[in-house]
C-alpha positions as CSV (number, residue, x, y, z in Angstrom):
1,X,-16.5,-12.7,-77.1
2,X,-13.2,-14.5,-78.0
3,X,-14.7,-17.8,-79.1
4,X,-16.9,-15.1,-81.6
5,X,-14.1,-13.6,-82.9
6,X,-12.5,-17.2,-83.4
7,X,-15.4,-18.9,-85.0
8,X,-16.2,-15.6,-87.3
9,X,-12.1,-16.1,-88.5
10,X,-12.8,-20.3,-88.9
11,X,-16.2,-18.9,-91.3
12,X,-14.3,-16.3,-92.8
13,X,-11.2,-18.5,-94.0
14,X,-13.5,-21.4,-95.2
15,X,-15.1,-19.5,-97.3
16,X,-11.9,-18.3,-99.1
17,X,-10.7,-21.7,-99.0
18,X,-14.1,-22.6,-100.8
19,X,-13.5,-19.9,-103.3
20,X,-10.2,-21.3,-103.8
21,X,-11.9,-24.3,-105.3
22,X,-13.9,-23.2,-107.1
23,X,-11.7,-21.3,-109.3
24,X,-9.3,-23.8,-109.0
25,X,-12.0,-26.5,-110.6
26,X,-12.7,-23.3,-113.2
27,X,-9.1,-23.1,-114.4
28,X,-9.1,-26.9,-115.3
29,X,-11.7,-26.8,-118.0
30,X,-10.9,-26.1,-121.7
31,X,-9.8,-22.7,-122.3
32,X,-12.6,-20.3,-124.2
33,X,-12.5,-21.2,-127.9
34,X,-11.7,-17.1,-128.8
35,X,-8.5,-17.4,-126.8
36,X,-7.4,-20.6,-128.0
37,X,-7.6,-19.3,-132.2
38,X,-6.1,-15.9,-130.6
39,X,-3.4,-18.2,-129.5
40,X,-3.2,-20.4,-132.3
41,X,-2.7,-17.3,-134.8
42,X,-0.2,-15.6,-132.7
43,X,1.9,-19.1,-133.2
44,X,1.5,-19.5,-137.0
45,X,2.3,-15.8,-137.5
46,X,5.3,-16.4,-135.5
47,X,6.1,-19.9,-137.0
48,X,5.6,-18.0,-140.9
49,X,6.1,-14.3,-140.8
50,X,3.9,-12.5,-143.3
51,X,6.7,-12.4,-146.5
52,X,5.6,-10.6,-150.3
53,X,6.1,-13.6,-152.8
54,X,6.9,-11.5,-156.2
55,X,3.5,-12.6,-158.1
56,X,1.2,-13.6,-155.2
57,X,1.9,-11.1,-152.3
58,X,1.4,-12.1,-149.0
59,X,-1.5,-15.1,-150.1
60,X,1.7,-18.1,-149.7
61,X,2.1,-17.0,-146.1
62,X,-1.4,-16.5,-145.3
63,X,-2.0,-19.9,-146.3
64,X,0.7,-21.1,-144.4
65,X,-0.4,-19.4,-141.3
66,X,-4.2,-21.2,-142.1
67,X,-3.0,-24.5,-142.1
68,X,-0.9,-24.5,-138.8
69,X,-3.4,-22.2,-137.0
70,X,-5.6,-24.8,-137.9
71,X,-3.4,-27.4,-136.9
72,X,-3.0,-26.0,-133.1
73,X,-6.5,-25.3,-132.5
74,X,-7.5,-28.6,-133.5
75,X,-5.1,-30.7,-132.0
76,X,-6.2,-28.5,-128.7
77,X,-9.3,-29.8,-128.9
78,X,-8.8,-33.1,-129.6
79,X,-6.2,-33.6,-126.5
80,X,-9.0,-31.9,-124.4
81,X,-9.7,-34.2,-121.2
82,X,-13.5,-35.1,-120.8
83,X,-14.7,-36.3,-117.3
84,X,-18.6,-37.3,-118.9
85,X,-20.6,-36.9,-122.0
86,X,-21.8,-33.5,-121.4
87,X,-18.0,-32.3,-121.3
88,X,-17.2,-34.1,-124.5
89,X,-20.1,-32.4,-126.2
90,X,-19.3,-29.1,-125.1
91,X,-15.7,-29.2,-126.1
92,X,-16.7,-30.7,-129.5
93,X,-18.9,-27.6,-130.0
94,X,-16.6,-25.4,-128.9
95,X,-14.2,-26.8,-131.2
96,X,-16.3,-26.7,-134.6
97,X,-17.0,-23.1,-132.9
98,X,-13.3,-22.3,-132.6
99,X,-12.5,-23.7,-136.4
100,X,-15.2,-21.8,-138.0
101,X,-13.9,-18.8,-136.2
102,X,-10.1,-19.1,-137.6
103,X,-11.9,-20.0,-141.0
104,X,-14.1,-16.7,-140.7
105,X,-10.3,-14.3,-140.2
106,X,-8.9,-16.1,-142.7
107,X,-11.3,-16.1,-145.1
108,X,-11.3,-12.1,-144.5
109,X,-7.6,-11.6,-144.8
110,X,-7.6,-13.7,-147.9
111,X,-9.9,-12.3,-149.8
112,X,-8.0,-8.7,-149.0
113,X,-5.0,-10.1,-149.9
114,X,-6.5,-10.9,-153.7
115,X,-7.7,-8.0,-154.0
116,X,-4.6,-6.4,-153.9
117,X,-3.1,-8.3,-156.9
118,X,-6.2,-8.6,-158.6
119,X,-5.1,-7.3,-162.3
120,X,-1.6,-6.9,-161.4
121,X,0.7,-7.8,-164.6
122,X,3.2,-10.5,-164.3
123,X,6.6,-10.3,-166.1
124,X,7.1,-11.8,-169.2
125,X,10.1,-13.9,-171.4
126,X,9.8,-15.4,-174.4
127,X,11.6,-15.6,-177.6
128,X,11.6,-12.9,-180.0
129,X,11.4,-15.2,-183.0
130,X,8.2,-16.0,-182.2
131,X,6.7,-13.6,-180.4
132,X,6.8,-9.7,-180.9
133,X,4.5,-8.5,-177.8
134,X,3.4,-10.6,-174.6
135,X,1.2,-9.2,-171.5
136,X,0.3,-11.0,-168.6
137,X,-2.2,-10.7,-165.9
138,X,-4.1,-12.0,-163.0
139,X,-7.8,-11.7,-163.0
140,X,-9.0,-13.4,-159.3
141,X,-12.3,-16.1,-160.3
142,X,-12.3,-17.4,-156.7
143,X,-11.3,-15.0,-153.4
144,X,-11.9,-17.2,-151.0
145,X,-9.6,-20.0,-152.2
146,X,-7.4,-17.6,-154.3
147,X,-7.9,-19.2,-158.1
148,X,-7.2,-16.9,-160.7
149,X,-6.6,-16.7,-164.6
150,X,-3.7,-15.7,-166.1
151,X,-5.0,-13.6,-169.1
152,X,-2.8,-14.4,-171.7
153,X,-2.7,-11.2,-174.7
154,X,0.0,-12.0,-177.3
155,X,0.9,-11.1,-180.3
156,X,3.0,-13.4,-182.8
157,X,6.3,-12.7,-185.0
158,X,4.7,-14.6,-187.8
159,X,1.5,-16.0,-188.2
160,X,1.1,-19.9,-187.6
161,X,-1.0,-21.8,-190.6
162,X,-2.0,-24.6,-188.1
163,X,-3.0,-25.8,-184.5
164,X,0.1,-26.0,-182.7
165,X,1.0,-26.2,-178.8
166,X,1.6,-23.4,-176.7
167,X,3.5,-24.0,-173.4
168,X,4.1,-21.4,-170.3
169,X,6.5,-22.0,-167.6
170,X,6.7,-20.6,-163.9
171,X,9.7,-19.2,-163.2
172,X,11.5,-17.8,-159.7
173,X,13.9,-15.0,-159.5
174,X,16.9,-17.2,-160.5
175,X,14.7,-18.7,-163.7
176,X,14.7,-22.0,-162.5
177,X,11.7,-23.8,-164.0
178,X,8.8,-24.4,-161.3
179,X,6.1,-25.7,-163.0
180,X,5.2,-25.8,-166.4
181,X,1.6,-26.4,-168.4
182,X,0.7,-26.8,-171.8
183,X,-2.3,-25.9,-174.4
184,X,-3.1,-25.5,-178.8
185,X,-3.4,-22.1,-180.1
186,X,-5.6,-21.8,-182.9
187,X,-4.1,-21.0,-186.7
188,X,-3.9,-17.1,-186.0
189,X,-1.1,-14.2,-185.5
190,X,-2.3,-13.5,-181.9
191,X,-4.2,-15.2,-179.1
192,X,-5.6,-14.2,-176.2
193,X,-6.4,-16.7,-173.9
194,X,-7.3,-17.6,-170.0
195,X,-5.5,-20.1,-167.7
196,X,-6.3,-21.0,-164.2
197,X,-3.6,-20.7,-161.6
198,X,-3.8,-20.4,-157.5
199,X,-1.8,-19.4,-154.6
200,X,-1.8,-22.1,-152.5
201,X,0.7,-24.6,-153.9
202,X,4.4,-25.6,-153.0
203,X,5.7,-23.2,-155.2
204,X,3.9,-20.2,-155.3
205,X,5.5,-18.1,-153.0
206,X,8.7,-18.4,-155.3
207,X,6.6,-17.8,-158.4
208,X,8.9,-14.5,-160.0
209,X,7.8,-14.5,-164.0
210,X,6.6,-16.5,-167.0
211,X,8.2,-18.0,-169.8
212,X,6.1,-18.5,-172.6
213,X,6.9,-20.3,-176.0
214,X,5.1,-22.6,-178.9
């Protein structure tokens, strides 16, 4: 009877030794692709807070938050140690899986953030001796990627007799010039015209107002 109770206590402690293993060998393989974006995203939101640029809202720090999300998960993947070629080709898959996933939330919380400025004015200088009246706004062409069109709808002090150039300049809060493009404007005492613009440059998350001149 006590050789039964020693040999049932041998079974019973390989078999939890055994199970030991086993999720010891588990624990070593790639972490699942849904926890490794969860994790990614909780480091980019913590690396770049969500902030409200002036003009764009929150579409500079969402970007932000893309591109180093992206960064982790990837470089996760691509430090992943592969034992044979069915490993490798599950972690690749898992990876594309992963990176389509952060794409997907992304995509999602992008196109949300557009339409929350979509037709929002921007503010407006220019020079009184040459223009009486001046309105600005964004109209989103692309959601995913955040393009838009400044709609341009202004009115002259006097009338030009001849095709002249018409230049607008970003501004921040302090009126420091951040970028600046140019076009012609058409013999007329108004215009009313489109420009493209996006989010996702250097600058746009200091983007305050517009200057515009001719």
């Amino acid at each position: 009877m006590k050789q039964k109770k020693i040999m049932t206590t041998i079974f019973t402690a390989a078999i939890a030794l055994l199970g030991m293993v086993f999720v010891s060998c588990g624990g070593g393989s790639a972490a699942s692709g849904n926890s490794v974006v969860d994790d990614a995203v909780s480091a980019a939101e913590e690396a770049f807070p969500l902030d409200d640029s002036p003009v764009f809202g929150t579409l500079p720090s969402l970007f932000k938050q893309e591109l180093e999300a992206s960064t982790i998960v990837r470089k996760h993947f691509r430090e992943l140690k592969t034992e044979n070629t069915d490993e490798a080709i599950k972690n690749k898959q898992e990876g594309e899986e992963a990176e389509k996933s952060l794409n997907d939330m992304y995509k999602k919380k992008i196109a949300e953030a557009v339409d929350a400025i979509d037709g929002k004015a921007i503010n407006v200088e220019f020079d009184a001796s040459q223009i009486s009246s001046a309105n600005v706004t964004l109209k989103a062409t692309d959601k995913e990627r955040a393009y838009f069109n400044l709609v341009f709808d202004v009115t002259l002090t006097q009338p030009v007799n001849e095709e002249v150039s018409f230049k607008w300049e970003f501004m921040d809060a302090e009126g420091n010039v951040l970028e600046s493009y140019n076009d012609y404007i058409t013999p007329s005492d108004k215009f009313n015209n489109e420009w493209m613009v996006t989010a996702n440059l250097d600058w746009s998350s200091k983007f305050d107002h517009l200057f515009i001149k001719f």
